[in-house]
N, C-alpha and C positions, 0 to 999 in steps of 0.2 A: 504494500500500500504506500504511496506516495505520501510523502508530509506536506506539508505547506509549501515549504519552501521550493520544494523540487516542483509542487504543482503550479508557485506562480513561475516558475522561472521556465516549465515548459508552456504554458501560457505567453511569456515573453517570449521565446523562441518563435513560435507558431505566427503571434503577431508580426514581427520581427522578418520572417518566411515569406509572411503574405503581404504586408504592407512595403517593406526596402526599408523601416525603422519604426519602431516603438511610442505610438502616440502618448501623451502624457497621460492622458484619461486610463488606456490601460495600466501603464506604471503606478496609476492612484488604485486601482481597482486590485490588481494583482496584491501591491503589496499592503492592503488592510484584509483582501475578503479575497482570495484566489477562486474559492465558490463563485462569487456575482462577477466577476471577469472572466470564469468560464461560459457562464449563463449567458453575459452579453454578449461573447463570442459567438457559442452556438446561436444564439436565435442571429446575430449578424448573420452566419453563414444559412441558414435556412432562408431566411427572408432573400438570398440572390435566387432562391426556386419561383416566387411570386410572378405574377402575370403583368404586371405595370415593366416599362421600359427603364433603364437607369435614370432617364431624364427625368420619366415621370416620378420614380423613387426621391430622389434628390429633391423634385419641388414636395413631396409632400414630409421629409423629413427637415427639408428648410421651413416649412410652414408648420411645425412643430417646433424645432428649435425657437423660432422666431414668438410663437403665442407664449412659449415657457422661460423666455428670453434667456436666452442659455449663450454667454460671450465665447463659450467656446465651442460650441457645433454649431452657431450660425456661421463662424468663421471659417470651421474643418468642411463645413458643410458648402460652402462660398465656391470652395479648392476643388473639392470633389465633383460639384454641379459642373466647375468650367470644365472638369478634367473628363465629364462624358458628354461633352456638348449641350450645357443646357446657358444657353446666352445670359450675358451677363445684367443684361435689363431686365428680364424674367426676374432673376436671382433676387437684385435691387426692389422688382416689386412686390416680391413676396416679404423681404426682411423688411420691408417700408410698411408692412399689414395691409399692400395693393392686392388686387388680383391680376394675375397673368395677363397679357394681351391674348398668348395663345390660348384657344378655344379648349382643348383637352387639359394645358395646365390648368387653366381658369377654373374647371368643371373639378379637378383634383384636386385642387388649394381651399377651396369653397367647399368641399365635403370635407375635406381634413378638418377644417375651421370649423364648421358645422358640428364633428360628429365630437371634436374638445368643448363646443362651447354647449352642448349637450349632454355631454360626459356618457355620450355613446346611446343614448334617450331617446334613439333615431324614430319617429313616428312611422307611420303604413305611408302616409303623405310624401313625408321626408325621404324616403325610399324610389315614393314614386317618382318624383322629381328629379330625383338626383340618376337613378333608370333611365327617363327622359334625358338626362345628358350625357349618356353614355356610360354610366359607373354603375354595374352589376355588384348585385349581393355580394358576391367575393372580391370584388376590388375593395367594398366596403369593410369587410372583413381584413384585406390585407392595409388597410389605411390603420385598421383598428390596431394592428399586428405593432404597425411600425411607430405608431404611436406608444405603444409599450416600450417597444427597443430604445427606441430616444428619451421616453420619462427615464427611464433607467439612468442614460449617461446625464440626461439634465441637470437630475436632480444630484447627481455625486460628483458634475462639476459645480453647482452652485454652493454645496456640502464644503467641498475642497479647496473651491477657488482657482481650480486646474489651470496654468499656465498656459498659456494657448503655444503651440508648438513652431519651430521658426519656418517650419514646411505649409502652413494654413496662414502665417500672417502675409 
């Protein structure tokens, strides 16, 4: 059985493996709770099986960060949207609390927003509607997903005060 120690350090590895270096978030995570920097990892790595595009992933966890005003994955998240082509006015107008120009973010950034400022309380209405612009039960779901994943690092950089890393600024 692994100790602590060995498990944050192959947690840092893994990180480490997959990213080309060690975000600060998980270095906070690994070394208080090696559990919840596992946890956030797996569900990270799950949630790339979801049906939304990178692009769309990125506006809807920029549109999370941004309602839970998290200085440090609005930023990591800034990097990562330019880094799969999501333009950087979009980016702007989501951390600004706009809606997208583009039509599919607009419709994904408004159900994100919708379904926090709900706290998930999504009505038959609210369903329909949001059906009507193109976002299926399971993208709703996967919105719900990813909203879990980012309260996680939200709340344990606002915890920590996580330095923002010199790869995001």
């Amino acid at each position: 059985m692994e100790t602590t120690t060995q498990q944050a350090q192959h947690i840092l590895d893994t990180v480490q493996q997959k990213y080309g270096f060690v975000p600060n978030l998980y270095r906070e995570m690994a070394a208080h709770s090696p559990a919840v920097a596992e946890v956030y990892l797996q569900a990270n790595e799950a949630a790339d099986g979801i049906s939304l595009t990178p692009q769309e992933t990125q506006a809807v966890i920029l549109a999370v960060s941004a309602y839970n005003d998290c200085h440090y994955c609005t930023k990591a998240h800034r990097t990562v949207g330019k880094m799969v082509g999501l333009p950087e006015d979009e980016i702007d107008a989501i951390l600004g609390g706009d809606l997208p120009r583009d039509e599919r973010l607009r419709s994904l950034v408004h159900a994100t927003r919708l379904t926090l400022d709900k706290r998930g309380w999504l009505s038959d209405e609210d369903l329909e509607a949001l059906a009507s612009r193109g976002i299926s039960r399971g993208q709703v779901y996967e919105i719900v997903a990813l909203i879990g994943i980012k309260t996680i690092s939200n709340y344990v950089n606002h915890i920590a005060h996580t330095e923002v890393d010199p790869q995001f600024k």
